[in-house]
C-alpha positions in Angstrom: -17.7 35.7 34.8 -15.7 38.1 36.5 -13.0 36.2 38.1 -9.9 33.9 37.2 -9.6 30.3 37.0 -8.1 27.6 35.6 -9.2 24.6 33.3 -8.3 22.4 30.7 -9.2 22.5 27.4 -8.7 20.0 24.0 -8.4 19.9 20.7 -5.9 20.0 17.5 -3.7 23.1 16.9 -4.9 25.3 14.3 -1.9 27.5 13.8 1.0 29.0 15.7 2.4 32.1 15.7 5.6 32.4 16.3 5.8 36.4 16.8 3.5 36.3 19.8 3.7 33.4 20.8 0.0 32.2 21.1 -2.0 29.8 18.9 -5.0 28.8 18.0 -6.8 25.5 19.4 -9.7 24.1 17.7 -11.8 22.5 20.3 -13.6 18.7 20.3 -17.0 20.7 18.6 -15.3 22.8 16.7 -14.9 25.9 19.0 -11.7 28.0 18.6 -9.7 28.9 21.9 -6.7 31.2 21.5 -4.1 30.1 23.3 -1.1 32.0 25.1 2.1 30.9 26.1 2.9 33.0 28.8 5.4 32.9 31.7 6.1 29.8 32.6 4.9 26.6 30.8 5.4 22.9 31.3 5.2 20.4 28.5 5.5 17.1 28.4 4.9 14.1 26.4 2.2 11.2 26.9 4.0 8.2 29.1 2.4 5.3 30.3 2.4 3.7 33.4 6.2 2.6 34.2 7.8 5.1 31.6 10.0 8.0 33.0 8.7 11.9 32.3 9.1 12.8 29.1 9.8 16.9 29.0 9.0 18.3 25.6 9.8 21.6 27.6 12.4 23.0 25.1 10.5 21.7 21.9 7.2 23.7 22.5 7.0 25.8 19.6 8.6 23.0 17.5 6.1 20.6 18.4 2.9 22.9 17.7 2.0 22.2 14.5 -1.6 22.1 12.7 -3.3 19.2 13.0 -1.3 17.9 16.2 -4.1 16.7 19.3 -3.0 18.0 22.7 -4.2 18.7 25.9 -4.0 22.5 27.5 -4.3 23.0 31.3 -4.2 27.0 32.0 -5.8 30.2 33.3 -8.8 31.8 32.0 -8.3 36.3 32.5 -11.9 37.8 31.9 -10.1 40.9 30.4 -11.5 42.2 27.2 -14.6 41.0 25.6 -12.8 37.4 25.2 -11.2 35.8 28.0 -7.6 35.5 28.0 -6.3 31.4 28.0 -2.9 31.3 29.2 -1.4 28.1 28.8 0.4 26.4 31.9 0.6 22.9 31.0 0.4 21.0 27.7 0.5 17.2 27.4 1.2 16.1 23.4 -0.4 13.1 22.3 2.8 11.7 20.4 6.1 12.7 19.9 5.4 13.5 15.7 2.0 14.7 14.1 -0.5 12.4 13.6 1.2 10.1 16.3 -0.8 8.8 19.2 1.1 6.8 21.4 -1.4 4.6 23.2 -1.8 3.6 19.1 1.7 1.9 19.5 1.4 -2.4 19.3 2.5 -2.3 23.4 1.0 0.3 24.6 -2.0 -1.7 26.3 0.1 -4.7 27.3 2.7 -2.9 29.3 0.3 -0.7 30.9 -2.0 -4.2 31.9 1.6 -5.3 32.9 2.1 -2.4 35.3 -1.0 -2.6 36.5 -1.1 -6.5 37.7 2.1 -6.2 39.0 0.8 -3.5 41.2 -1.9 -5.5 42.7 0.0 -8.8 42.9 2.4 -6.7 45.1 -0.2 -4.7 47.2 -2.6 -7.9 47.7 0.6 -10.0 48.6 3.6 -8.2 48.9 6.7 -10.4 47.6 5.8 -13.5 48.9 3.5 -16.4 48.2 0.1 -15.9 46.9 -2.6 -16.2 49.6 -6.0 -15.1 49.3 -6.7 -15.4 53.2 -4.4 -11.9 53.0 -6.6 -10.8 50.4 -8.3 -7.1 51.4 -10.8 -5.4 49.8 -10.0 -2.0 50.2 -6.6 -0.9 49.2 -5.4 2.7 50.0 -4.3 5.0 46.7 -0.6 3.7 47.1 -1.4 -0.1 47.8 -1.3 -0.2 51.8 -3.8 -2.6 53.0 -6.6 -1.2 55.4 -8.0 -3.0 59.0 -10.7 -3.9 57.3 -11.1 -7.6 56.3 -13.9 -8.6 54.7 -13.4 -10.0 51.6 -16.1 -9.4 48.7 -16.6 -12.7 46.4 -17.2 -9.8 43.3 -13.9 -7.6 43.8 -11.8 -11.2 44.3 -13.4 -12.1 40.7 -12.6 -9.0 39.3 -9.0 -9.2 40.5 -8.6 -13.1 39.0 -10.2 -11.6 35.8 -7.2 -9.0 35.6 -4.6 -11.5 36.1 -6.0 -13.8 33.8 -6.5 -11.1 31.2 -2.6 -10.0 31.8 -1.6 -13.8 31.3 -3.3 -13.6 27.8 -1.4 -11.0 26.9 2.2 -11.4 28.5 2.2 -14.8 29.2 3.6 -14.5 32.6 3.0 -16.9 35.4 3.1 -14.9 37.8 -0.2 -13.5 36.8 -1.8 -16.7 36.1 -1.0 -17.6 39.6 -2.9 -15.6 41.2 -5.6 -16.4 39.1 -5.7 -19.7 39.3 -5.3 -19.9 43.0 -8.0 -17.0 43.5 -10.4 -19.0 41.5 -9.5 -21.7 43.9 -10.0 -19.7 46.6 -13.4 -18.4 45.5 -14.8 -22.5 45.2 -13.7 -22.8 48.6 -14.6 -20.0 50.3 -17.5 -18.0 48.5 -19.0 -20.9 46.9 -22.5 -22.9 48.3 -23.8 -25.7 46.2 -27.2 -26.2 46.4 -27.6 -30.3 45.6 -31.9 -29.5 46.0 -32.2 -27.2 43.4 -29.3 -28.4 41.6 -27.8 -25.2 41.5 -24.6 -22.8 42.9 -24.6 -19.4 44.1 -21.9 -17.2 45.9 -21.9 -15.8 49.1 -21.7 -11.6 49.3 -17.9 -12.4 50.4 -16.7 -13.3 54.1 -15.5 -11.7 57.4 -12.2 -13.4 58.3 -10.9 -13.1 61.7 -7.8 -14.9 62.4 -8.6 -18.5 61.4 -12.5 -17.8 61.6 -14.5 -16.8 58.8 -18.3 -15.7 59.1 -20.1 -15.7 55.2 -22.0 -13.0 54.3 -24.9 -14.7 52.2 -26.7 -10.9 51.1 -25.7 -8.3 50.0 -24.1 -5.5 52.7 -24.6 -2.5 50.2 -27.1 0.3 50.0 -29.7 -0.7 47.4 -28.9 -4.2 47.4 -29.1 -4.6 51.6 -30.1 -8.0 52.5 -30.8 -9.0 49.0 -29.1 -11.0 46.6 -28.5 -9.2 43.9 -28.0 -11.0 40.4 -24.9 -8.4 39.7 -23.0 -9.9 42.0 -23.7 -13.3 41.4 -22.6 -12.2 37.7 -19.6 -10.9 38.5 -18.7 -13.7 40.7 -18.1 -15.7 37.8 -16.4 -12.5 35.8 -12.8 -14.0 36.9 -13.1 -17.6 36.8 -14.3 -17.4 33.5 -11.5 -15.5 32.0 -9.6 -18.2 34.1 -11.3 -21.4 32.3 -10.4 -19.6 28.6 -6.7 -20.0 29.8 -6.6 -23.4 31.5 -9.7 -24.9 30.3 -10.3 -26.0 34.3 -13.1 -28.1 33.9 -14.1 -27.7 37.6 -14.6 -23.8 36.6 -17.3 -24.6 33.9 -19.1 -26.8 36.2 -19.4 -23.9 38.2 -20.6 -21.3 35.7 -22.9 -23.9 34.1 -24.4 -24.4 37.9 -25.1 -20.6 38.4 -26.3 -20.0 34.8 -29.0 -22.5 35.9 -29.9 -20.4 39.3 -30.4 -17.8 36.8 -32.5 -19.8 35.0 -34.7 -21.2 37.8 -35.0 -17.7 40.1 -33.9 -15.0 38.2 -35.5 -15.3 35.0 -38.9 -14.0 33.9 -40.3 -16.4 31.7 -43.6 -14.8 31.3 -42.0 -11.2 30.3 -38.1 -11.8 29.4 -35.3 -10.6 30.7 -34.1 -11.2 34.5 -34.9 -9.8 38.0 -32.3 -7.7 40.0 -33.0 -9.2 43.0 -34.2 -12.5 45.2 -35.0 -12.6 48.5 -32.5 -15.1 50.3 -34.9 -17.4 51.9 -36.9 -18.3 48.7 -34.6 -17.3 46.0 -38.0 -15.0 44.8 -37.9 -12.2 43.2 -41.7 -10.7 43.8 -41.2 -11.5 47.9 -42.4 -8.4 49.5 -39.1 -8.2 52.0 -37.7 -6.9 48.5 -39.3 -3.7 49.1 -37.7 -1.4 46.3 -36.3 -4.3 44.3 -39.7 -6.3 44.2 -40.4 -7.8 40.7 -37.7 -5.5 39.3 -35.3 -5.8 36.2 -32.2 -3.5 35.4 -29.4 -2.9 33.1 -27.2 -5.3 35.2 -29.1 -8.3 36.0 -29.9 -7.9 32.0 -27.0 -6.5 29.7 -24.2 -7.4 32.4 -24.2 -11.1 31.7 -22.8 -10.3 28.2 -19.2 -8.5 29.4 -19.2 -9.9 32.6 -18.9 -13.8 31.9 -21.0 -14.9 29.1 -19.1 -14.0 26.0 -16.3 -15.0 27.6 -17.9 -18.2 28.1 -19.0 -18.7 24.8 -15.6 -18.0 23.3 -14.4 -20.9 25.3 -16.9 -23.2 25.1 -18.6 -22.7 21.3 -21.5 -23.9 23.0 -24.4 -22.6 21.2 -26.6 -22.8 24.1 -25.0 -19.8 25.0 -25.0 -18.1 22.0 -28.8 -18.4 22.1 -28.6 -16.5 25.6 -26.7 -13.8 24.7 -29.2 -13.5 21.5 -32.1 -13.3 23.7 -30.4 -10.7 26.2 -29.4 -8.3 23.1 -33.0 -8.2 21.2 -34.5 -7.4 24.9 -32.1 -4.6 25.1 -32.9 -3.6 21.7 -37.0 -4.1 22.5 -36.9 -2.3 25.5 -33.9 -0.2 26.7 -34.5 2.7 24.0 -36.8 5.2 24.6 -37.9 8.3 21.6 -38.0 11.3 24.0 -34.4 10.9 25.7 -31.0 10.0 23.5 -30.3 7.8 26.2 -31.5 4.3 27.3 -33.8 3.3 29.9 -32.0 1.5 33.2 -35.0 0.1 35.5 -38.0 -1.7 34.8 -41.0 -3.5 36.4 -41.5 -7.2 35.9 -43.9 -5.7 32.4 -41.3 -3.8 31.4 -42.9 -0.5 32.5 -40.7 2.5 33.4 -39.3 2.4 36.7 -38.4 6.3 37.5 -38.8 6.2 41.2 -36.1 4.0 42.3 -33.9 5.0 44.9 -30.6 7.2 43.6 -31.5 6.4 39.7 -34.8 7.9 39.5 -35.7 9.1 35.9 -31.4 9.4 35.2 -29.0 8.2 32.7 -25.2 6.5 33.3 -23.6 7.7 30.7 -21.4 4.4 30.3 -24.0 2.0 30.6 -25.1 3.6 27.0 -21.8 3.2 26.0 -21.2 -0.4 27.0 -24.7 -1.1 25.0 -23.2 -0.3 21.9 -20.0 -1.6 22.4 -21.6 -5.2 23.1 -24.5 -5.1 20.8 -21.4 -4.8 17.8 -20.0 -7.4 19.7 -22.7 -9.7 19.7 -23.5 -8.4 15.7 -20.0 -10.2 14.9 -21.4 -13.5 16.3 -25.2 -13.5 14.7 -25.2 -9.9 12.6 -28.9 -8.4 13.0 -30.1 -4.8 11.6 -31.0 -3.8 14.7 -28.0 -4.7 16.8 -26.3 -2.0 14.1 -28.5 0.1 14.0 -28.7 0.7 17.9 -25.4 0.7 18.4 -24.6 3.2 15.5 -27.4 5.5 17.1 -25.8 5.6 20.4 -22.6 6.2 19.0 -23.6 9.2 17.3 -25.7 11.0 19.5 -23.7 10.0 22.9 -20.8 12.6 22.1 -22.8 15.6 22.0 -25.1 14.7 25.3 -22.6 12.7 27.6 -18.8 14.0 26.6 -17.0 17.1 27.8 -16.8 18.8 24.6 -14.0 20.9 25.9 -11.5 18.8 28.4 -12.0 15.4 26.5 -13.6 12.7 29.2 -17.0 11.6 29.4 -19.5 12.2 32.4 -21.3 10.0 35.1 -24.4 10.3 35.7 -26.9 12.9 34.0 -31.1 13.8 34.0 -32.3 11.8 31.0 -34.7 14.7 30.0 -33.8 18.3 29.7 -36.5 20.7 31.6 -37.5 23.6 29.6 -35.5 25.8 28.2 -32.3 24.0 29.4 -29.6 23.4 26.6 -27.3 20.7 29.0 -28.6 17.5 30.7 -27.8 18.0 34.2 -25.4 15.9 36.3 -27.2 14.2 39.0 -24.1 14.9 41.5 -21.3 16.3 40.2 -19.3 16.2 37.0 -16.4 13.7 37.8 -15.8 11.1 35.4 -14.9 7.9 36.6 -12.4 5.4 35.2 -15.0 2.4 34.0 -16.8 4.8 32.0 -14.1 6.2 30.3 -12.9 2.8 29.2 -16.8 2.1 27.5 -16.0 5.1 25.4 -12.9 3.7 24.4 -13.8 0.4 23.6 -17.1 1.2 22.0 -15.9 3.7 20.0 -12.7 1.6 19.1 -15.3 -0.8 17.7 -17.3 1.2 16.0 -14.7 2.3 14.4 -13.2 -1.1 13.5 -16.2 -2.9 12.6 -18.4 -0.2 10.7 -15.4 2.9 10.2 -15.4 6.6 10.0 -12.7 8.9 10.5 -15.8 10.3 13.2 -15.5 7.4 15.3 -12.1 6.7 15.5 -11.1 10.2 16.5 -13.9 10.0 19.6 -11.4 6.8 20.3 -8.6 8.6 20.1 -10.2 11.7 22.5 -11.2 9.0 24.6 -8.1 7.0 25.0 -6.4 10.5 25.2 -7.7 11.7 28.2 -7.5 8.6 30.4 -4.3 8.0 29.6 -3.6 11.7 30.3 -5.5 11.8 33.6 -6.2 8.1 34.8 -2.3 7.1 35.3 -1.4 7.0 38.7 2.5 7.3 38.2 3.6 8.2 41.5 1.8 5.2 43.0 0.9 2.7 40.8 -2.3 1.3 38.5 -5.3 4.2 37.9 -7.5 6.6 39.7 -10.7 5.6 40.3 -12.2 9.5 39.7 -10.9 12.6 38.1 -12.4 16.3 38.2 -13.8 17.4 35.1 -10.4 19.5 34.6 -8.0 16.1 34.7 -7.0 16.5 38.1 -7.7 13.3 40.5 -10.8 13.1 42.8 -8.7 11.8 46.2 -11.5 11.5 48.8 -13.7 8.9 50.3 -13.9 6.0 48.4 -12.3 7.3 45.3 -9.3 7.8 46.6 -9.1 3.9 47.0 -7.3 1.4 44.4 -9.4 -1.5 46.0 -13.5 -0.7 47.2 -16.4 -2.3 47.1 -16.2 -0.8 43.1 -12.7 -1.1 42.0 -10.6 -4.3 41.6 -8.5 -4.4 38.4 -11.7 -5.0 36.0 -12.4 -2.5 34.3 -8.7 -1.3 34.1 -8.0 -5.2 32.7 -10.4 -5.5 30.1 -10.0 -2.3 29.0 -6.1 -2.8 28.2 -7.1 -6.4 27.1 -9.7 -5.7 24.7 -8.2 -2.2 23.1 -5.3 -4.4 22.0 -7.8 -7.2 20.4 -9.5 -4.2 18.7 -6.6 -1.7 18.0 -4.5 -4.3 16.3 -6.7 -6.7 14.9 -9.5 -4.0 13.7 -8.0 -0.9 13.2 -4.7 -0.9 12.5 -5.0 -4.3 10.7 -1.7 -5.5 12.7 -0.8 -9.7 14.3 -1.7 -10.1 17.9 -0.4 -12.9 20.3 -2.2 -14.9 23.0 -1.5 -17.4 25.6 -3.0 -20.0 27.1 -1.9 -23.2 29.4 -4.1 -25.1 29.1 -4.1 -28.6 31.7 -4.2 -32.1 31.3 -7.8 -32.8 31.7 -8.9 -30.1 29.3 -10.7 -30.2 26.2 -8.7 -31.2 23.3 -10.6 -28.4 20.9 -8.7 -25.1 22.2 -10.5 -22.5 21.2 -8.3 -18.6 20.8 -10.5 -16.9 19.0 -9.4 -13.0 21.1 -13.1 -11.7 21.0 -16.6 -11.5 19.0 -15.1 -10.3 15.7 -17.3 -10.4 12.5 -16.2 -13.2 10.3 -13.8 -13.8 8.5 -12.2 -10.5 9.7 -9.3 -12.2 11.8 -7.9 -15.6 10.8 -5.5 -18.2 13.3 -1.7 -17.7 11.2 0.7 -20.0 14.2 0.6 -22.0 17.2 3.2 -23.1 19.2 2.8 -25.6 21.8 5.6 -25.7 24.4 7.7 -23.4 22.4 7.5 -25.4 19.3 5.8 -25.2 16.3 2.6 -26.6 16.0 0.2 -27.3 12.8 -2.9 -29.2 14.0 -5.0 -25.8 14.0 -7.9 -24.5 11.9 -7.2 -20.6 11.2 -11.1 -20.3 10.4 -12.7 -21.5 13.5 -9.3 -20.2 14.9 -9.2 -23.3 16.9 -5.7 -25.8 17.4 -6.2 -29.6 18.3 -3.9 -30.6 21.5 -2.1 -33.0 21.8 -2.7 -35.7 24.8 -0.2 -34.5 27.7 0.2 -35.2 31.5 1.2 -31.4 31.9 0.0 -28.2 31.3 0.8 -26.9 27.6 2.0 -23.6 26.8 0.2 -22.3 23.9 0.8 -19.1 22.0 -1.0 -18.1 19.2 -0.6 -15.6 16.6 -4.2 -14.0 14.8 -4.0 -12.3 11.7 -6.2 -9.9 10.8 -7.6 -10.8 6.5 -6.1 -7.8 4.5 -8.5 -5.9 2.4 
């Protein structure tokens, strides 16, 4: 390469020398870079969202000492038989060696803080909640577009955020809005079919004014005039995280009313699994106006239950019947999502569970995150009813996904890649481009954070650490608010189309949510073996059992230490089953909950 430009590059400092000023940089697979600090150079410290800029400008040469993880943005000079890598920007990892700072007890709950708060205020400014002002695209700074339909999945997603910050803050605020969004969602997006004894949710709705028109199928690409069982999954992403707080009882009637739609129309009970799509006439998934999502099954309709809603559901109910689903989801993923001549899982499948490699943008290709949510949810569901080949899967994945999915150099992990190297090729190759997009870099996180928890190695924490470095480096919108939805491979944010948005047909506060909720569950209670606290508010007509347990954890890992029940001390709790006995009340209770991780 004969010609200058400039990247970013990862990895722990070797050594430092002092005389000419340069130092070594020991890459994420083990690559050395020799780094110069030349001319001018910026330095700074990692901040979260709502923290001032921390310059560690005058401490450069202090700070760069072996072992320390930082991130180096500069310019590559092809001079001499080794490029020259002069260093223009450096973002440290913590303050002291050996110090991340997204490892601190807070870290996740302020930045899910900031981020709430930032979508309370661009969905509704200062004043009162109302969902009929609810848009679904959002400019990068918050301004609301002319567009107003509103899509039943990106309202979900947003009620799942604010539910997820209540758990973790115990604000009102939050709760709020998620209780009046799931409101808003029965009212608006809901139909109940009395016939089949089943409910399913409208696409979203085209208000005008006063007027609303519902649009019953999907308006998107693949899923056109379909209805697609994603979005009737994560329809019921938000409420469900709702019903865990306030135990609504008008919530579960909905999710137990849609689970059976999936069971009447979407399930295959000759092969297993669940179709993609039904037609909207006759809820049939082998109607030939399907066309390309005929008799089809996918990673969504199939693994997405499990994230999305169900062990959420589960947690909140103990209802075994639901324990029995999320079984029989898992051992199909393990029976048929692996395939021997790729390292990663197959996506699309005909109603036999043949190899779909035709269809539409996937083809015969991999997304990288979907691999990474697998193992992150099979460990889940292996803390609930432990199997060898739950384990064994997700170990697999979480060893060879690094090497075939990761930027080994800038830390971040990829989109979408070829699931098959051609021939003398040595990289998959990326179907589009090689962005990296928010949700997938919080799959690494969390899967790896895990991993790491549940089954250890020093290997799989420090791909947590890489992961959770680089998103917090590059994800944090801090002039405007909450995260970007794409970054370039370098770091730098992806601001066009779509991805400039911070509201879309693909972004609403999930993935951004349940990534700050969950690394807190797993960070504390797994890895760093620290208390965590929850609240609920639970209302008058909800079950008595209340059931806090934070996540699939493996037993007896985390025990239930306190409860308080409006801000008093409260003793009628079983720390096993981490469960506490309410009392009979005419009002909400406040409940906060401490969870213990068992000492070794």
């Amino acid at each position: 390469m004969n010609f200058t430009f400039m990247d970013t590059v990862a990895g722990r400092v070797e050594r430092f020398d002092a005389g000419s000023g340069s130092f070594r940089l020991a890459t994420i697979d083990g690559r050395v870079a020799e780094v110069r600090l030349d001319g001018e150079v910026s330095a700074e410290v990692l901040r979260n969202l709502g923290e001032p800029y921390v310059d560690a400008g005058d401490h450069v040469r202090d700070m760069l000492t072996p072992g320390r993880h930082l991130f180096v943005y500069g310019i590559f000079y092809p001079e001499g038989d080794e490029p020259v890598f002069s260093a223009k920007r450096l973002i440290f990892l913590g303050r002291g060696p050996g110090e991340y700072r997204f490892e601190q007890p807070d870290w996740w709950i302020n930045q899910l803080d900031e981020i709430a708060a930032f979508y309370r205020r661009a969905q509704f400014g200062q004043g009162p909640v109302d969902f009929r002002d609810y848009r679904t695209i959002l400019r990068l700074g918050g301004d609301k577009t002319a567009s107003h339909v509103q899509e039943t999945d990106t309202i979900s997603r947003l009620v799942y955020g604010m539910a997820s910050a209540y758990l973790l803050t115990g604000d009102d605020a939050y709760l709020e809005v998620a209780e009046r969004g799931t409101r808003y969602l029965r009212e608006h997006m809901r139909f109940v079919d009395p016939e089949n004894d089943v409910v399913y949710w409208y696409h979203g709705i085209k208000v005008d004014g006063e007027h609303e028109k519902k649009l019953f199928t999907s308006e998107f690409g693949d899923d056109y005039d379909a209805i697609p069982m994603y979005e009737q999954i994560y329809a019921l992403a938000g409420p469900t995280q709702t019903y865990r707080v306030t135990g609504d009882k008008r919530i579960a009637s909905d999710v137990d009313a849609t689970l059976r739609l999936f069971e009447k129309f979407f399930r295959d009970h000759r092969h297993g699994g669940y179709y993609s799509h039904v037609d909207p006439i006759l809820l049939n998934p082998h109607h030939e106006s399907l066309g390309p999502n005929q008799s089809r099954k996918n990673w969504n309709s199939i693994g997405d239950h499990a994230p999305a809603y169900l062990i959420n559901y589960y947690l909140a109910t103990g209802d075994e019947r639901h324990l029995e689903m999320l079984e029989r989801t898992f051992d199909t993923i393990v029976e048929h999502f692996p395939e021997p001549s790729s390292p990663f899982v197959n996506e699309r499948f005909h109603d036999d569970w043949s190899h779909d490699l035709t269809h539409s943008w996937q083809q015969d290709r991999a997304v990288v995150g979907h691999n990474l949510k697998i193992a992150w949810n099979l460990l889940r569901m292996n803390g609930a009813r432990p199997k060898d080949a739950y384990r064994d899967l997700a170990e697999h994945l979480a060893r060879t996904m690094p090497a075939v999915g990761s930027d080994q150099q800038r830390g971040g992990w990829y989109d979408v890649v070829e699931r098959h190297r051609a021939e003398g090729q040595r990289w998959h190759r990326f179907a589009w481009h090689d962005r990296k997009a928010w949700w997938q870099q919080e799959q690494a996180i969390l899967a790896y954070l895990i991993v790491a928890g549940e089954l250890g190695g020093d290997d799989h924490l420090e791909q947590a650490r890489q992961a959770a470095g680089f998103y917090n480096a590059f994800f944090l919108d801090h002039d405007e608010g909450a995260v970007y939805f794409n970054v370039l491979a370098n770091g730098l944010p992806y601001l066009l189309g779509t991805e400039r948005f911070k509201g879309s047909h693909s972004m609403s506060m999930y993935h951004s949510s349940e990534l700050c909720y969950l690394a807190t569950v797993y960070t504390r209670l797994l890895v760093n073996r620290q208390p965590l606290t929850l609240h609920f508010k639970p209302g008058p007509d909800a079950e008595r059992i209340l059931r806090v347990a934070p996540d699939l954890l493996p037993a007896g890992r985390v025990l239930l230490t306190e409860a308080e029940v409006d801000g008093k001390p409260y003793e009628v709790l079983d720390p096993v089953a981490m469960t506490v006995e309410l009392p009979d009340s005419t009002e909400a209770l406040r409940v906060k909950v401490t969870l213990t991780p068992v000492q070794e």
